[in-house]
mmCIF entry with sequence, helices, sheets and N, C-alpha, C, O atoms, coordinates in Angstrom:
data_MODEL
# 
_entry.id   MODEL 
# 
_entity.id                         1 
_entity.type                       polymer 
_entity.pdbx_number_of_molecules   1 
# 
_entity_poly.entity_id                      1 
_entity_poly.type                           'polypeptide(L)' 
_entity_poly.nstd_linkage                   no 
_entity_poly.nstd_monomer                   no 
_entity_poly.pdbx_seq_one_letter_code       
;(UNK)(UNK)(UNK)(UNK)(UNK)(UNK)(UNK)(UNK)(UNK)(UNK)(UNK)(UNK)(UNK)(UNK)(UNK)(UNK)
(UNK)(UNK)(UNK)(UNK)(UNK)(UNK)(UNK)(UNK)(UNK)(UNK)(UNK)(UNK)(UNK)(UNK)(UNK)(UNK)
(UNK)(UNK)(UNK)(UNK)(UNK)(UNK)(UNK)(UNK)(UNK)(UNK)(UNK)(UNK)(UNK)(UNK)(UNK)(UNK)
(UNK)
;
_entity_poly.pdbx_seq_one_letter_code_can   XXXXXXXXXXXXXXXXXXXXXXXXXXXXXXXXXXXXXXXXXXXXXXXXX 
_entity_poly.pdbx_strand_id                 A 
# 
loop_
_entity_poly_seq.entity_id 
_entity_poly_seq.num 
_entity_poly_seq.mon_id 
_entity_poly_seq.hetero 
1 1  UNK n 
1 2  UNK n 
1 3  UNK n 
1 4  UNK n 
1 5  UNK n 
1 6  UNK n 
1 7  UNK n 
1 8  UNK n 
1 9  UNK n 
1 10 UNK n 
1 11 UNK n 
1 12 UNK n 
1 13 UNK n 
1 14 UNK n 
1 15 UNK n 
1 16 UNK n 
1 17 UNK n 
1 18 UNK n 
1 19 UNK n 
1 20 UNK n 
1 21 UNK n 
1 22 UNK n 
1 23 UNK n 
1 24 UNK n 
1 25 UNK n 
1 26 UNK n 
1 27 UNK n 
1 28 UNK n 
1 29 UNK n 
1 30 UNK n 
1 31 UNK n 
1 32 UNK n 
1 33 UNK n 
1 34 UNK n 
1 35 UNK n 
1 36 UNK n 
1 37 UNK n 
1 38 UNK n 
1 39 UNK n 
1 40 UNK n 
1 41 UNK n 
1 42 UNK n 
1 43 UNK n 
1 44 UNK n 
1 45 UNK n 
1 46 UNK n 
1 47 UNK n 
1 48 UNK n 
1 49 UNK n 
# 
_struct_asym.id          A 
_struct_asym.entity_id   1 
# 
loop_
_struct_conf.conf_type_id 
_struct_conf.id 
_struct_conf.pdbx_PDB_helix_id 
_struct_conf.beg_label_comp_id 
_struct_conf.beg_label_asym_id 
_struct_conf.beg_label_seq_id 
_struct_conf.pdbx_beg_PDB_ins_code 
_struct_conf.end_label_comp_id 
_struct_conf.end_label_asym_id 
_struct_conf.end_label_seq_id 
_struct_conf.pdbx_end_PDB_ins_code 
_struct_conf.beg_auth_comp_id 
_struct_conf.beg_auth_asym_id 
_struct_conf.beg_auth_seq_id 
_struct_conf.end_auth_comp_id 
_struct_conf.end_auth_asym_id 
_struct_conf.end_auth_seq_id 
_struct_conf.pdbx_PDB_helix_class 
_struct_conf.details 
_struct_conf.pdbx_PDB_helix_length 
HELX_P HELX_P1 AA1 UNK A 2  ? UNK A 23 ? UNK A 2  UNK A 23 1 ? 22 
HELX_P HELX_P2 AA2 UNK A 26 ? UNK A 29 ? UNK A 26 UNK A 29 1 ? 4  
# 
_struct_conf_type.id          HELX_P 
_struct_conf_type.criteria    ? 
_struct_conf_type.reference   ? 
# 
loop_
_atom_site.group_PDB 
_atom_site.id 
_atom_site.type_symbol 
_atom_site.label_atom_id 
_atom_site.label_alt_id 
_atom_site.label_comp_id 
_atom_site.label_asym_id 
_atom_site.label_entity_id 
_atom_site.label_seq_id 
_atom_site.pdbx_PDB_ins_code 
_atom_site.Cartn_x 
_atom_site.Cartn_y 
_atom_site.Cartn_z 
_atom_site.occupancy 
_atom_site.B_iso_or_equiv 
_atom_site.pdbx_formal_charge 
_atom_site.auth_seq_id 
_atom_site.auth_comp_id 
_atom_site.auth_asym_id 
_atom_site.auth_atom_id 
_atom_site.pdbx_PDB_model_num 
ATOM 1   N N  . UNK A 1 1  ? 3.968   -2.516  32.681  1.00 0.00 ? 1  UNK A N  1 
ATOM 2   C CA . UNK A 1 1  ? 3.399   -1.693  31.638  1.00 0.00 ? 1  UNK A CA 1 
ATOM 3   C C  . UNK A 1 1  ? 4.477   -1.255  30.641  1.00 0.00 ? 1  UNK A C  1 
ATOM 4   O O  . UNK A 1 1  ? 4.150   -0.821  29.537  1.00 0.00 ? 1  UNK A O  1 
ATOM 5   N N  . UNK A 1 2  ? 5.680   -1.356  30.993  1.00 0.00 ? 2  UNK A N  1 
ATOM 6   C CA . UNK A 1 2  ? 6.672   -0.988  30.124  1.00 0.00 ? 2  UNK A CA 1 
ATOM 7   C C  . UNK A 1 2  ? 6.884   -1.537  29.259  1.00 0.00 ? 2  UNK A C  1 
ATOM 8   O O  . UNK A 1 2  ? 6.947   -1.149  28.092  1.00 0.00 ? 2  UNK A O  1 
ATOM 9   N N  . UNK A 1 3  ? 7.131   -3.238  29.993  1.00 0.00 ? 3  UNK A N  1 
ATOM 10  C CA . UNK A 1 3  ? 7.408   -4.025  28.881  1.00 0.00 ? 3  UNK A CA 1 
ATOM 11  C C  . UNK A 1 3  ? 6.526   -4.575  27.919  1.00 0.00 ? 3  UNK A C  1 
ATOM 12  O O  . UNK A 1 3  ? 6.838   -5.358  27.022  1.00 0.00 ? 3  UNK A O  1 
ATOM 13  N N  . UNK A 1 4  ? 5.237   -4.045  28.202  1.00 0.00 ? 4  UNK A N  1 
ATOM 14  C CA . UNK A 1 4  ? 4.404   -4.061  27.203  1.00 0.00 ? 4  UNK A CA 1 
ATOM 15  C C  . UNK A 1 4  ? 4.619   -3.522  26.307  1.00 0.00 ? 4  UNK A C  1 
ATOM 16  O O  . UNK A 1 4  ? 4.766   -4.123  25.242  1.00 0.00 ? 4  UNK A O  1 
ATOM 17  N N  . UNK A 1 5  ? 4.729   -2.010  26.416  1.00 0.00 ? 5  UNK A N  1 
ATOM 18  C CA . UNK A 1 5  ? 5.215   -0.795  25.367  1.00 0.00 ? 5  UNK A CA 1 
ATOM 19  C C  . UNK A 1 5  ? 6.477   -1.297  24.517  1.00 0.00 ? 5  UNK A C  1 
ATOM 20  O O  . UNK A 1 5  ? 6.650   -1.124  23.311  1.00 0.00 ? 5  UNK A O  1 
ATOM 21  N N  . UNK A 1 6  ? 7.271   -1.922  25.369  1.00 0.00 ? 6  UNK A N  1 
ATOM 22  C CA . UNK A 1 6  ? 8.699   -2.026  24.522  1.00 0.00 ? 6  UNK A CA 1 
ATOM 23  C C  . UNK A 1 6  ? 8.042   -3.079  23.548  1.00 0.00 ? 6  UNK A C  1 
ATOM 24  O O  . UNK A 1 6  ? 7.819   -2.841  22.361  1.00 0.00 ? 6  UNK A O  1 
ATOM 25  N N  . UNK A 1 7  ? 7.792   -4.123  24.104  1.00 0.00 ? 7  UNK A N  1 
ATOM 26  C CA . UNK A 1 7  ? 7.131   -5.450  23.161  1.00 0.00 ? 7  UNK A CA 1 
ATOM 27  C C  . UNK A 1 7  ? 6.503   -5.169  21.617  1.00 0.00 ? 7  UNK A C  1 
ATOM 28  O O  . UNK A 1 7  ? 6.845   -5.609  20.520  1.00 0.00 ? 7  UNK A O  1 
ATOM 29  N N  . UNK A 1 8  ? 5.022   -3.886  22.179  1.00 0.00 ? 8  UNK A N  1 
ATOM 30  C CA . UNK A 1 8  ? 4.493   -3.295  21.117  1.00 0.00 ? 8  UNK A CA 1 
ATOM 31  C C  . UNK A 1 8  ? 5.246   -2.292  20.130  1.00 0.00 ? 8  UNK A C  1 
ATOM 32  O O  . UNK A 1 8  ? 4.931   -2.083  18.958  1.00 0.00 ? 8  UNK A O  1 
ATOM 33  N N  . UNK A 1 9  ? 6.336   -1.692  20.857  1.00 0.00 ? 9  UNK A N  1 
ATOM 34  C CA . UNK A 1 9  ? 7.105   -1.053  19.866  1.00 0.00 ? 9  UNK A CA 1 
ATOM 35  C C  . UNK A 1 9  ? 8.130   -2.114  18.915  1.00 0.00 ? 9  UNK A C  1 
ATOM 36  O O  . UNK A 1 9  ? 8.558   -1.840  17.793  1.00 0.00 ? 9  UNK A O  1 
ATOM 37  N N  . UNK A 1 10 ? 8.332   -3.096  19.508  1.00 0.00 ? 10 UNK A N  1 
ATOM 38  C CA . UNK A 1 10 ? 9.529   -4.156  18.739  1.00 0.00 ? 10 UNK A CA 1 
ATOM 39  C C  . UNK A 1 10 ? 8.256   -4.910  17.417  1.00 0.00 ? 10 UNK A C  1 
ATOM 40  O O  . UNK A 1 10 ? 8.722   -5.162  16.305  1.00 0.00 ? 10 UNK A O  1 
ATOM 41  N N  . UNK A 1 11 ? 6.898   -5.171  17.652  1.00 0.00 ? 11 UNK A N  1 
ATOM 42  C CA . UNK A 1 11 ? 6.383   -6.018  16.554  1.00 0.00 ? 11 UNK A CA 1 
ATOM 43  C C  . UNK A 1 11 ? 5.817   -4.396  15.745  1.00 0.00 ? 11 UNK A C  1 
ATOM 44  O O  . UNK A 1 11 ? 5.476   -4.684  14.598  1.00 0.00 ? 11 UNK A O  1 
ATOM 45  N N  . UNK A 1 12 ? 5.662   -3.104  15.965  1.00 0.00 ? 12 UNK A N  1 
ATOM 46  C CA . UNK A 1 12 ? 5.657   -2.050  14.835  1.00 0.00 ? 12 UNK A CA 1 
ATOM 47  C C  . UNK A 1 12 ? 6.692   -2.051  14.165  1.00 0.00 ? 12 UNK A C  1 
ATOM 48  O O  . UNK A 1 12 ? 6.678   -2.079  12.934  1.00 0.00 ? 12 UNK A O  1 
ATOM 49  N N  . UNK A 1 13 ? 7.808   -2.020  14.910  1.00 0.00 ? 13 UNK A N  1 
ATOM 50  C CA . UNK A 1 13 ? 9.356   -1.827  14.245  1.00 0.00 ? 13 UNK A CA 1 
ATOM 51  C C  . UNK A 1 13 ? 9.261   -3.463  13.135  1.00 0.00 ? 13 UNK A C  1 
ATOM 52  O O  . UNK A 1 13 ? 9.041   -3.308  11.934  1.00 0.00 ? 13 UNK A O  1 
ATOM 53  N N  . UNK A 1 14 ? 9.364   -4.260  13.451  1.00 0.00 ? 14 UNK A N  1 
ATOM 54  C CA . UNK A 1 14 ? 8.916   -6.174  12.377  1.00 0.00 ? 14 UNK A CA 1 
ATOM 55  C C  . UNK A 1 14 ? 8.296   -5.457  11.571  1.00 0.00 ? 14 UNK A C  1 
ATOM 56  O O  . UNK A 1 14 ? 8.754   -5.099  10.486  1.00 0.00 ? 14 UNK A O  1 
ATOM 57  N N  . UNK A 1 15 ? 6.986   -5.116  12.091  1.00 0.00 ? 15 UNK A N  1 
ATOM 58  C CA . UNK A 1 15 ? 5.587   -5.100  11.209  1.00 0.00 ? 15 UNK A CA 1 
ATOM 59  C C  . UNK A 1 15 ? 6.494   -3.821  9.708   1.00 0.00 ? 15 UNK A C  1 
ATOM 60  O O  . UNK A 1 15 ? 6.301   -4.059  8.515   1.00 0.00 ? 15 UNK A O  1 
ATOM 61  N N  . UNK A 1 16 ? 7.373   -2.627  10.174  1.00 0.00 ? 16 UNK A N  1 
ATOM 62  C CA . UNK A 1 16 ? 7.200   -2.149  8.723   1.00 0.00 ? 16 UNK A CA 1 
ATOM 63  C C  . UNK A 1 16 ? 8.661   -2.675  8.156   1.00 0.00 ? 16 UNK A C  1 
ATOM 64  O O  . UNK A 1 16 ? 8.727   -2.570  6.931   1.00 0.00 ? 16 UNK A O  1 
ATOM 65  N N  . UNK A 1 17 ? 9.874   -3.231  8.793   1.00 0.00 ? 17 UNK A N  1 
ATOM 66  C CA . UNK A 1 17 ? 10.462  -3.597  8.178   1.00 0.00 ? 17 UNK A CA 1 
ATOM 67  C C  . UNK A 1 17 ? 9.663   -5.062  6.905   1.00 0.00 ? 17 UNK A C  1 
ATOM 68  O O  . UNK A 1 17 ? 9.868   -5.439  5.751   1.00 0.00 ? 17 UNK A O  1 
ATOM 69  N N  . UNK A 1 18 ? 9.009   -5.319  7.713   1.00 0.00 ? 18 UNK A N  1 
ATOM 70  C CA . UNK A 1 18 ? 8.193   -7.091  6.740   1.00 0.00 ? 18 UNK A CA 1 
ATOM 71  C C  . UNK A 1 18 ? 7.617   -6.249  5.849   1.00 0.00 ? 18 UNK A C  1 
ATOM 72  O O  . UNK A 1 18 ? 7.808   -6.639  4.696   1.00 0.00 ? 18 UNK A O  1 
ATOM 73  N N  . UNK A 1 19 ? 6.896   -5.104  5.936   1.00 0.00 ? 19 UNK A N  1 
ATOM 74  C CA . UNK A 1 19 ? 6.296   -3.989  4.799   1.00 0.00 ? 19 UNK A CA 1 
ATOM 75  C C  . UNK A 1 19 ? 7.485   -3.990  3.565   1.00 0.00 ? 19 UNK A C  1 
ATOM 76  O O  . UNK A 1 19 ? 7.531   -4.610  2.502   1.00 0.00 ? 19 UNK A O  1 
ATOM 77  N N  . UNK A 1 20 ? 8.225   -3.218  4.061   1.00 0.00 ? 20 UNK A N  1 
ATOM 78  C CA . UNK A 1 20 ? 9.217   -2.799  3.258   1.00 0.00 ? 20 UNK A CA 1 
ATOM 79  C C  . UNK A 1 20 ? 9.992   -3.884  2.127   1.00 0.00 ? 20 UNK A C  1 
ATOM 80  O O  . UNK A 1 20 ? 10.109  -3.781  0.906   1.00 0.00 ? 20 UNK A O  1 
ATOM 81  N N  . UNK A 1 21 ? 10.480  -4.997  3.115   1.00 0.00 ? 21 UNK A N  1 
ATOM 82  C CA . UNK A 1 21 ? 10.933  -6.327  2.416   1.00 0.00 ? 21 UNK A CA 1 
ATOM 83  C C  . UNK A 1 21 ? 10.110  -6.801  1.463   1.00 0.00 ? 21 UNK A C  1 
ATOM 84  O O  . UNK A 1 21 ? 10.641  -7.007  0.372   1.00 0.00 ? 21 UNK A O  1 
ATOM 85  N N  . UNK A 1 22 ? 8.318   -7.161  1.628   1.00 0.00 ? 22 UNK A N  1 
ATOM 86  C CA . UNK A 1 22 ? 7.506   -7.386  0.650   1.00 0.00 ? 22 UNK A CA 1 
ATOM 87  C C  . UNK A 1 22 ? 7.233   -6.423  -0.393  1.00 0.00 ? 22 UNK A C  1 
ATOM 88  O O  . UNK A 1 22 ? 6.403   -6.708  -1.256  1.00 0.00 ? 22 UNK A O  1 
ATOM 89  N N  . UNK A 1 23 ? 8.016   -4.991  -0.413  1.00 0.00 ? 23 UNK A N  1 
ATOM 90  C CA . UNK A 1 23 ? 7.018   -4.446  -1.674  1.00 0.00 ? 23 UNK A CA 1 
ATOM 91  C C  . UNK A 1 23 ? 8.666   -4.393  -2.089  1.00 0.00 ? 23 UNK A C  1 
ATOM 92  O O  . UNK A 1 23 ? 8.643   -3.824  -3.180  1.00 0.00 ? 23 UNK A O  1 
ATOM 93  N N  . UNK A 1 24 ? 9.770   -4.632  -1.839  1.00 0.00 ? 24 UNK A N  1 
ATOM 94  C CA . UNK A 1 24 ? 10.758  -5.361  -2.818  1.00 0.00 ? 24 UNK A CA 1 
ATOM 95  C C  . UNK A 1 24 ? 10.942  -6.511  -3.144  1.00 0.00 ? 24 UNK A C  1 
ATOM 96  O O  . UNK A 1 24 ? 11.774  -6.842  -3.989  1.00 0.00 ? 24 UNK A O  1 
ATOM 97  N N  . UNK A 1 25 ? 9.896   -7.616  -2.277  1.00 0.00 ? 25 UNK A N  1 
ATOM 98  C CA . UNK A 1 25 ? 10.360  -8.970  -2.894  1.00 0.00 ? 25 UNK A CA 1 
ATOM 99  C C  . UNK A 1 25 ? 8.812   -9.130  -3.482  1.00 0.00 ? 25 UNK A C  1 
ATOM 100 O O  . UNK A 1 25 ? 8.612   -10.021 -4.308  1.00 0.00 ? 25 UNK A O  1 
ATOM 101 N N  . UNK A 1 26 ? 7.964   -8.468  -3.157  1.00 0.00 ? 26 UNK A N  1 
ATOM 102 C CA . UNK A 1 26 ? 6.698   -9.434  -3.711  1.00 0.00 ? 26 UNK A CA 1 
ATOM 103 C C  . UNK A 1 26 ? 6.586   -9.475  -5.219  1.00 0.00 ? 26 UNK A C  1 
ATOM 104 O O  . UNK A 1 26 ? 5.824   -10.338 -5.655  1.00 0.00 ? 26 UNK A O  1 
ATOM 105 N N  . UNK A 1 27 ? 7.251   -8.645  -6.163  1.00 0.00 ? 27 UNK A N  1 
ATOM 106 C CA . UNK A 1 27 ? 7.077   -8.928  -7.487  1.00 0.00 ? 27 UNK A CA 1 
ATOM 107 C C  . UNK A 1 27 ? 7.867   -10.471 -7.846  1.00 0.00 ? 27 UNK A C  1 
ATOM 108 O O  . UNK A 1 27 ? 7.431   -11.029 -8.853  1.00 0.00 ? 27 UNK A O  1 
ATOM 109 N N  . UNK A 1 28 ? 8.481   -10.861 -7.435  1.00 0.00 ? 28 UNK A N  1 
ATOM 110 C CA . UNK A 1 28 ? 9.342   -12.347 -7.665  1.00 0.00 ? 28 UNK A CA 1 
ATOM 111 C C  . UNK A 1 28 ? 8.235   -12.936 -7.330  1.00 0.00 ? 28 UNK A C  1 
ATOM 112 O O  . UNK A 1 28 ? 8.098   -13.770 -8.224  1.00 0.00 ? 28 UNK A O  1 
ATOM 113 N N  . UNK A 1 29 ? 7.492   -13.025 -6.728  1.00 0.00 ? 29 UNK A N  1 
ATOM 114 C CA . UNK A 1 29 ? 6.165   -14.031 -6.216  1.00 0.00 ? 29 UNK A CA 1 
ATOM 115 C C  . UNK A 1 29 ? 5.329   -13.611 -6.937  1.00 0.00 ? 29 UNK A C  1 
ATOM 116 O O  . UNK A 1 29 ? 4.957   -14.615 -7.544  1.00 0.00 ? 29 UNK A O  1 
ATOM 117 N N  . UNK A 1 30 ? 4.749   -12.758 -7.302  1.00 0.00 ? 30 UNK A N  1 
ATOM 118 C CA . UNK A 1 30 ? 3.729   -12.349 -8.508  1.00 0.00 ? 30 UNK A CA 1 
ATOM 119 C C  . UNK A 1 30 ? 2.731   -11.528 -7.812  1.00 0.00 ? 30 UNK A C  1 
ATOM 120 O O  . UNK A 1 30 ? 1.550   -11.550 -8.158  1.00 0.00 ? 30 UNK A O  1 
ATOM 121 N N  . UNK A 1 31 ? 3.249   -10.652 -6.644  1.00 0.00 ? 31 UNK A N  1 
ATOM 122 C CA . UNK A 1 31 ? 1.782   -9.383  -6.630  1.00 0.00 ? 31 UNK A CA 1 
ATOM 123 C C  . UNK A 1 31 ? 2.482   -8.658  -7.901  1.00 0.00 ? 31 UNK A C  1 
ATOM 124 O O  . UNK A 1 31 ? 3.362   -8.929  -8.717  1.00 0.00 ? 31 UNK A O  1 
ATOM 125 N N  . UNK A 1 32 ? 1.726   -7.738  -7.655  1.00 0.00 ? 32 UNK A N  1 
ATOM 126 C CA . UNK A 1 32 ? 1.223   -6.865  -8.945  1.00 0.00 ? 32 UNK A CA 1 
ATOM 127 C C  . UNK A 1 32 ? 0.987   -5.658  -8.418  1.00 0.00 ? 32 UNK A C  1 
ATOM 128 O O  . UNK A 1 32 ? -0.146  -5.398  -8.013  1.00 0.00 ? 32 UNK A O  1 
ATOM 129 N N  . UNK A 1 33 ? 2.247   -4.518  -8.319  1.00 0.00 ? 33 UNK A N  1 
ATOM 130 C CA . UNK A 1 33 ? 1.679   -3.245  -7.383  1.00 0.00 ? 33 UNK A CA 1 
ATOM 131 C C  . UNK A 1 33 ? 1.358   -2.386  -8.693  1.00 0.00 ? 33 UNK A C  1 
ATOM 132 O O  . UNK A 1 33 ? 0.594   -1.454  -8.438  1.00 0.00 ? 33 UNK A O  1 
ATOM 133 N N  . UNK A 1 34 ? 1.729   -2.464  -9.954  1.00 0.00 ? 34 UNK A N  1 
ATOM 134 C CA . UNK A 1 34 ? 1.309   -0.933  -10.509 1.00 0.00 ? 34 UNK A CA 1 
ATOM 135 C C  . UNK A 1 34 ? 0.019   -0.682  -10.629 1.00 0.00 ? 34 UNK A C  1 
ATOM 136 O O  . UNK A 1 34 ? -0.841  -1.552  -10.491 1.00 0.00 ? 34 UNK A O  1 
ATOM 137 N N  . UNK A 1 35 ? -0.254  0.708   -10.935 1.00 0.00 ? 35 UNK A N  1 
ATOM 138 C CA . UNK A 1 35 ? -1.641  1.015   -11.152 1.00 0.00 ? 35 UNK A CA 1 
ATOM 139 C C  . UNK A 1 35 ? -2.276  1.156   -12.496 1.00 0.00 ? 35 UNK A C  1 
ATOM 140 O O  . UNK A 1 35 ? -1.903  1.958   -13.353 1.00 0.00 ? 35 UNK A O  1 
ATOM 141 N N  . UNK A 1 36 ? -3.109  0.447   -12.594 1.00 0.00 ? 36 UNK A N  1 
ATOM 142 C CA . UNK A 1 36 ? -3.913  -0.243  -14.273 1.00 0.00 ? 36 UNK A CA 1 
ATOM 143 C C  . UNK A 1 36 ? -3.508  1.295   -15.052 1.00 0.00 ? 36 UNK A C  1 
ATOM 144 O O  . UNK A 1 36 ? -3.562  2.419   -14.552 1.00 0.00 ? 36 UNK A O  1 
ATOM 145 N N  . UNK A 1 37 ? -3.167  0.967   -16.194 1.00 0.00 ? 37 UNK A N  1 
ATOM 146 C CA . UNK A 1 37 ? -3.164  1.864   -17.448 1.00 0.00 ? 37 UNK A CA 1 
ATOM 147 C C  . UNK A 1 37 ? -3.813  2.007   -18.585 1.00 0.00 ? 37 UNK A C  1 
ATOM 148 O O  . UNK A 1 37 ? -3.247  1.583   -19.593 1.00 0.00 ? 37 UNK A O  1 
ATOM 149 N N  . UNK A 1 38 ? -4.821  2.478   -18.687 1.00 0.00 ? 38 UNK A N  1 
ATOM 150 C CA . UNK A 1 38 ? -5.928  2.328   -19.461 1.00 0.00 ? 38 UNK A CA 1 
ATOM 151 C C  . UNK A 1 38 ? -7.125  3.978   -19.166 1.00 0.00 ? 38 UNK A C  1 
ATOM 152 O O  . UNK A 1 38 ? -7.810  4.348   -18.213 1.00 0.00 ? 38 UNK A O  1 
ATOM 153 N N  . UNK A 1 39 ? -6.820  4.591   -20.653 1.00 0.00 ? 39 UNK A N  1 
ATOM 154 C CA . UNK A 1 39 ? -7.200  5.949   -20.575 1.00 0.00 ? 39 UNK A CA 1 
ATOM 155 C C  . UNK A 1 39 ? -8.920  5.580   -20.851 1.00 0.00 ? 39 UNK A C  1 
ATOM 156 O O  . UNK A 1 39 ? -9.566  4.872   -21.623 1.00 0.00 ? 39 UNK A O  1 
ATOM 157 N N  . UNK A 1 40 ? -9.156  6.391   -19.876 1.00 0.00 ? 40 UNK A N  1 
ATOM 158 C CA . UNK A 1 40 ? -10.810 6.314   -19.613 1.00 0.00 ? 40 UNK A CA 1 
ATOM 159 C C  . UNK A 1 40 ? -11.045 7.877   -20.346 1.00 0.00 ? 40 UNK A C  1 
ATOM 160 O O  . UNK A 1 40 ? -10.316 8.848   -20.145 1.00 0.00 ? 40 UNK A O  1 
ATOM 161 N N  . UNK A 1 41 ? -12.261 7.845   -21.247 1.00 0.00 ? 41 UNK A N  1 
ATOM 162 C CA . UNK A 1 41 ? -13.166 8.825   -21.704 1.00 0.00 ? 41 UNK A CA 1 
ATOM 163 C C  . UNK A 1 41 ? -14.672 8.365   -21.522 1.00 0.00 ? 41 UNK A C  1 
ATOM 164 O O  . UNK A 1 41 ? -15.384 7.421   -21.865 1.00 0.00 ? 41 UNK A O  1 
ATOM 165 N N  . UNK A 1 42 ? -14.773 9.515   -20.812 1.00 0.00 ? 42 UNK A N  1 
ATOM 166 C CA . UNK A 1 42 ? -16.148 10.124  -20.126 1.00 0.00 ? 42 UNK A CA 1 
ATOM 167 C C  . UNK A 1 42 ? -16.839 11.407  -20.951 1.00 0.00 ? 42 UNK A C  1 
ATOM 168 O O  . UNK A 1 42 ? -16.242 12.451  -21.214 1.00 0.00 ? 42 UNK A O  1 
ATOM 169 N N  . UNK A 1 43 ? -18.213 11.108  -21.299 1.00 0.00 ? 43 UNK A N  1 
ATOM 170 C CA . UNK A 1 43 ? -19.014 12.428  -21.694 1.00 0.00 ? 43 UNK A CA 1 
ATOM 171 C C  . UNK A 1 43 ? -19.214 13.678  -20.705 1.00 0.00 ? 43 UNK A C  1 
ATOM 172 O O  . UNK A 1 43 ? -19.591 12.950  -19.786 1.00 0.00 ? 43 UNK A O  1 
ATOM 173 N N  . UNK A 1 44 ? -19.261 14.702  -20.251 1.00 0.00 ? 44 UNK A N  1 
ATOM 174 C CA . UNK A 1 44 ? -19.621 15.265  -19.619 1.00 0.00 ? 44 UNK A CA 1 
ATOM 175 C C  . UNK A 1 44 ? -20.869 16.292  -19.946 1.00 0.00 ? 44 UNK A C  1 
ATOM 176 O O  . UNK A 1 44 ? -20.698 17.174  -20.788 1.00 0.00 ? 44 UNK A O  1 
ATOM 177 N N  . UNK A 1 45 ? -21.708 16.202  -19.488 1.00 0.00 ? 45 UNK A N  1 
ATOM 178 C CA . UNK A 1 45 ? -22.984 17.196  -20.001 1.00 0.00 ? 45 UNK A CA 1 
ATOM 179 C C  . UNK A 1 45 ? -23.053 18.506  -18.959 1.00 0.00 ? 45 UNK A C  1 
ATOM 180 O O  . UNK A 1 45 ? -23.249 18.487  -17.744 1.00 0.00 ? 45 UNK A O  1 
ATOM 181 N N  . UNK A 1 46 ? -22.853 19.515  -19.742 1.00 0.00 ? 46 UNK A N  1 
ATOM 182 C CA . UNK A 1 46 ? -22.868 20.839  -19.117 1.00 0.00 ? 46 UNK A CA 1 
ATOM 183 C C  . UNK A 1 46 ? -24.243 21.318  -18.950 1.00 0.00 ? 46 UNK A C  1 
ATOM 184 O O  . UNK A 1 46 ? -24.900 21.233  -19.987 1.00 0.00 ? 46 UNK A O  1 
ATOM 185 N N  . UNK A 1 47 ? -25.041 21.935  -17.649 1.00 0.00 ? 47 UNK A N  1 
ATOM 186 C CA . UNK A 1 47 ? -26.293 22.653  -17.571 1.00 0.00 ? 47 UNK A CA 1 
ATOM 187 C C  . UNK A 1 47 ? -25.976 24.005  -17.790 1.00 0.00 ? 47 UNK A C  1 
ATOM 188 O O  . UNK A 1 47 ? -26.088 24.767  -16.830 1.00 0.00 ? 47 UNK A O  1 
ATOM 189 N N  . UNK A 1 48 ? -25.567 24.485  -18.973 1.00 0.00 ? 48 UNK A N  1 
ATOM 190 C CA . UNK A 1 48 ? -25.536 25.970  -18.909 1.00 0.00 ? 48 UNK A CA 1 
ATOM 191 C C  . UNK A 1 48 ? -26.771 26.430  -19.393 1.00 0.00 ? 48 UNK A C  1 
ATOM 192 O O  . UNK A 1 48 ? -27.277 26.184  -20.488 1.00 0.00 ? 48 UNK A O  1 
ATOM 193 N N  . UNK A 1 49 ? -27.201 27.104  -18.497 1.00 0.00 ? 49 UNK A N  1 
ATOM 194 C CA . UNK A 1 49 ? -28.616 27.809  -18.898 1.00 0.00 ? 49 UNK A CA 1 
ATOM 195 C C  . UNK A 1 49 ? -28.743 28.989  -18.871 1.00 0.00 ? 49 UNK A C  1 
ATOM 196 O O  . UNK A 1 49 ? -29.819 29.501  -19.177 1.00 0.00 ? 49 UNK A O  1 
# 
């Protein structure tokens, strides 16, 4: 049961270093992390009664 635990702790420990490495290398490959820029206007209708 241990070496299960150790096992599962060694592919979390991979799993966020491979995180980390892809959101510094994935722009050379072409993801696309920013978030869209484009100002949205909305009406809002007030019920003041």
């Amino acid at each position: 049961m241990g070496r299960l635990i150790k096992y599962l702790l060694y592919i979390v420990i991979l799993a966020a270093i491979g995180l980390v490495i892809y959101a510094y290398v994935g722009p050379w490959f072409g993801a696309d992390f920013d978030a869209p820029t484009a100002e949205v206007r909305k009406p809002v209708v007030l019920n003041a009664d």
